[in-house]
C-alpha positions as CSV (number, residue, x, y, z in Angstrom):
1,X,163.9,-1.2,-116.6
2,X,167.3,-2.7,-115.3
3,X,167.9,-6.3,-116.8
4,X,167.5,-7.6,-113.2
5,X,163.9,-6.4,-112.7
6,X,162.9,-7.5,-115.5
7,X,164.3,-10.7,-115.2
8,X,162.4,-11.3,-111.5
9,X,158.7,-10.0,-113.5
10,X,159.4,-13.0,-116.1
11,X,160.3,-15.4,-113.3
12,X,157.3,-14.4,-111.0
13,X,154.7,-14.4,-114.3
14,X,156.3,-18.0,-115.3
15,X,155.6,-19.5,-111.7
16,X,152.1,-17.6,-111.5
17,X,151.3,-19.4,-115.0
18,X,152.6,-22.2,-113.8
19,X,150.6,-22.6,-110.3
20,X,147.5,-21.6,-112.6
21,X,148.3,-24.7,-114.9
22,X,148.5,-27.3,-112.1
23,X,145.7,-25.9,-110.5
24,X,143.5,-26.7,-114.0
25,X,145.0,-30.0,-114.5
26,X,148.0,-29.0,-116.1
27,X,146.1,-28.9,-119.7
28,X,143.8,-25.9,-118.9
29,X,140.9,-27.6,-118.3
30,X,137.8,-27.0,-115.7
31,X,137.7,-26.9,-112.0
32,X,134.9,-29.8,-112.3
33,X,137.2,-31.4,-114.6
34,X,140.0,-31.2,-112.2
35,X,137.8,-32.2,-109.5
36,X,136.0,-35.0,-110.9
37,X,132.0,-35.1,-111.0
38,X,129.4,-35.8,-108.7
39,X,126.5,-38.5,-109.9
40,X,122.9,-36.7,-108.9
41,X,121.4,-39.1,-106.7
42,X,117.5,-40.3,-108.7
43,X,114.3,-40.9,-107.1
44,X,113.6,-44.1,-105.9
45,X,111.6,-45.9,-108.6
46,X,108.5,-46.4,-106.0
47,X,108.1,-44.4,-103.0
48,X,109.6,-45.3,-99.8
49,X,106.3,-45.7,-97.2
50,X,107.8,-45.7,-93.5
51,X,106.8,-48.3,-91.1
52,X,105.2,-47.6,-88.0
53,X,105.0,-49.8,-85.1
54,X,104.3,-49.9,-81.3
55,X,107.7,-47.9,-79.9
56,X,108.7,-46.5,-83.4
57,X,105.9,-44.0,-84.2
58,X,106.3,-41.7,-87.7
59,X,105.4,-38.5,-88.5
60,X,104.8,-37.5,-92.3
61,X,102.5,-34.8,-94.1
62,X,98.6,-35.5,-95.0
63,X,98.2,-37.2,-98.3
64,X,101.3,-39.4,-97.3
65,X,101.1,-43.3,-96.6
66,X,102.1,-45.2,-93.2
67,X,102.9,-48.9,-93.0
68,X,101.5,-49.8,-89.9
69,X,102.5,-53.0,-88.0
70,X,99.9,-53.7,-85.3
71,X,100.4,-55.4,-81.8
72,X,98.2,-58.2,-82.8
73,X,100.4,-58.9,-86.1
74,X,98.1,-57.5,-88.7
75,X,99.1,-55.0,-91.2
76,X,97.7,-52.2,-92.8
77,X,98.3,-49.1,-94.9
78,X,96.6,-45.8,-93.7
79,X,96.4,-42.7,-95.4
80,X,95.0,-39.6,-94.1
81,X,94.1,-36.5,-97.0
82,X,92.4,-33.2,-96.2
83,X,91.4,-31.2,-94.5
84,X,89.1,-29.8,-96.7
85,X,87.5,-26.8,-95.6
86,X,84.3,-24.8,-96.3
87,X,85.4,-21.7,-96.4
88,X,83.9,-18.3,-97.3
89,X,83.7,-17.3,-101.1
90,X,81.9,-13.5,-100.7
91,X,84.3,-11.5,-102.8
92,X,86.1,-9.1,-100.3
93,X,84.9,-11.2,-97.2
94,X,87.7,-10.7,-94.2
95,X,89.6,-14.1,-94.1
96,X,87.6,-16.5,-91.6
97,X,89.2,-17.2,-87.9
98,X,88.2,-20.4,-88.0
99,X,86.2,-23.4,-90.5
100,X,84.9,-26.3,-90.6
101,X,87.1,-29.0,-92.7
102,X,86.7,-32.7,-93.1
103,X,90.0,-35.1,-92.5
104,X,90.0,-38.7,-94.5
105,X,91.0,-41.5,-92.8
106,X,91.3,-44.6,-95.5
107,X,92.9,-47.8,-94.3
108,X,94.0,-51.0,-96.4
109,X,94.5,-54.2,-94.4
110,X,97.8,-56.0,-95.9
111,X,97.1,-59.1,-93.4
112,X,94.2,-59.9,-91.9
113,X,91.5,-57.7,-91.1
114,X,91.6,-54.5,-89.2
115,X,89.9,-52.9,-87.3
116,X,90.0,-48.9,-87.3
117,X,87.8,-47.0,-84.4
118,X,87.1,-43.4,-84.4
119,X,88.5,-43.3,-80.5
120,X,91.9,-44.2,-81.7
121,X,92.5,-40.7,-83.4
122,X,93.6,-37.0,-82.0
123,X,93.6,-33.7,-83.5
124,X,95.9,-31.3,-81.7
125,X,96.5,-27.6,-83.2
126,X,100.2,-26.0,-83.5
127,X,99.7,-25.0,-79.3
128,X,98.7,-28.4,-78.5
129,X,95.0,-27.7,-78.2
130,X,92.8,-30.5,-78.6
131,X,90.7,-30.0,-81.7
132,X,87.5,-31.9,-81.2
133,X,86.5,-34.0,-83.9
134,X,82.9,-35.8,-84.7
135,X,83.4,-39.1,-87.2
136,X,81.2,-40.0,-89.6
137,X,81.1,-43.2,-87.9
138,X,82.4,-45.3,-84.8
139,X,84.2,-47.7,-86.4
140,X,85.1,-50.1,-89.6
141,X,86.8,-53.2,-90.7
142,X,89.6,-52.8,-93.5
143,X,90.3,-55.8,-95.3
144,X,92.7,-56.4,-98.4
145,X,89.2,-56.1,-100.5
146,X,87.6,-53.3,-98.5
147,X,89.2,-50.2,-97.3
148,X,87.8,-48.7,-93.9
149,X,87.2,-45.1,-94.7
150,X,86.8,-42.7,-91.5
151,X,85.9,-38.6,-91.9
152,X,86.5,-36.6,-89.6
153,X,85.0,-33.4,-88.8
154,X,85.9,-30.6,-86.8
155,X,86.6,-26.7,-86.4
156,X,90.0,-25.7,-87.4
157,X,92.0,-22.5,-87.0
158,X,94.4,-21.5,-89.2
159,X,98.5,-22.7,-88.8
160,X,100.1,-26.2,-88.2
161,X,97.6,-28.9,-87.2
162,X,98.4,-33.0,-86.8
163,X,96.1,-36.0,-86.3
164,X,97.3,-38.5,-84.7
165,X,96.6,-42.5,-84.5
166,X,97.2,-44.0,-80.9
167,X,97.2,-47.2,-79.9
168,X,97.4,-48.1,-75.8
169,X,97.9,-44.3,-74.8
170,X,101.2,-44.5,-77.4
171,X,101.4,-42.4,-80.9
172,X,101.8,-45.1,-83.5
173,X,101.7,-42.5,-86.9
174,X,101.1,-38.7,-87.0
175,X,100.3,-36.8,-90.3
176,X,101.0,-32.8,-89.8
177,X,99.3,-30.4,-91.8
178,X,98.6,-26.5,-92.4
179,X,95.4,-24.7,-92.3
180,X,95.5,-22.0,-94.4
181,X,92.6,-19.5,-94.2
182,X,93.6,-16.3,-96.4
C-alpha cells in the first residue's frame, strides 16, 4: 500500500472515531445518556371523575363515575355497572343472538337531594337502535345518606351499546359498553 493511501485510511478511521465519540458524549457513554432521560409520568393518587353539566356532556366506559352538576344546583355522582347478562351455559350451545342483561344505575347526592327518574335514561345499540328498557322502578331520591339505585332491564345484542342520561332533550353523561355473547 503506497504511504499516501494509507495515510488517507488513518485520517478517515480517526474522523469516523471521532464523529462516533461526539455522538456518545465524547466519553463513550449511552444514547440515553447523551440524550438525557425522560421522568414516566405516575397515576394520579385518586382518580380523576369528569364533570358533567348541561352543554358539557361526557362520555366514559360502565363501571366509571360522572360528576354531575344539575340545572337546579344540586350535585350528584352517578355510576352505571353492568350489563349483566343471563346467558346460556349448555356446553356446546351455539352463542345466543341476543340476552337479557340488567344495567345499574346508583346515584350519590353530593348537595341536596336528587331526584333520578327512569324516563331520564336511553339505551341505543352500536346502529343507533333504541334498546327498550323496563326499570325496576319509576323513580328515587339520592341523598348524601341514601343512594338511589335504578336497574334496568332490557334485550341486548351483541357489539357496542351506551346508556345515556338526558336532561331537557340534552345528553348530560353517556357510559359505552360491549356486549359480548361468545
Amino acid at each position: 500500500m503506497r504511504r499516501s493511501t494509507w495515510v488517507a485510511a488513518t485520517a478517515l478511521a480517526v474522523a469516523a472515531a471521532l464523529t462516533l465519540a461526539a455522538c456518545s458524549g465524547g466519553s463513550g457513554g449511552s444514547t440515553p445518556a447523551v440524550l438525557g432521560t425522560v421522568p414516566i409520568p405516575t397515576a394520579p393518587a385518586s382518580p380523576i371523575i369528569p364533570t358533567a353539566s348541561a352543554g358539557h356532556a361526557q362520555l366514559v366506559a360502565t363501571g366509571d363515575t360522572v360528576l354531575l352538576d344539575l340545572p337546579d344546583g344540586s350535585r350528584a355522582l352517578a355510576t352505571v355497572s353492568g350489563p349483566s347478562l343471563d346467558t346460556p351455559t349448555a356446553a356446546g350451545a351455539a352463542p345466543a343472538k341476543q340476552v337479557t342483561g340488567q344495567l345499574t344505575v346508583t346515584v350519590v347526592a353530593q348537595s341536596g337531594s336528587v331526584p333520578v327518574s327512569a324516563s331520564v335514561f336511553t339505551v341505543r345499540d352500536e346502529l343507533g337502535r333504541s334498546v327498550p328498557v323496563i326499570a325496576d322502578r319509576a323513580s328515587a331520591i339520592a341523598t348524601a345518606a341514601a343512594p338511589a339505585v335504578l336497574h334496568l332491564t332490557g334485550v341486548f345484542s351483541a357489539g357496542d351499546t351506551n346508556l345515556t342520561w338526558s336532561l331537557s332533550g340534552h345528553a348530560l353523561a353517556t357510559w359505552d359498553f360491549q356486549v359480548e355473547l361468545d
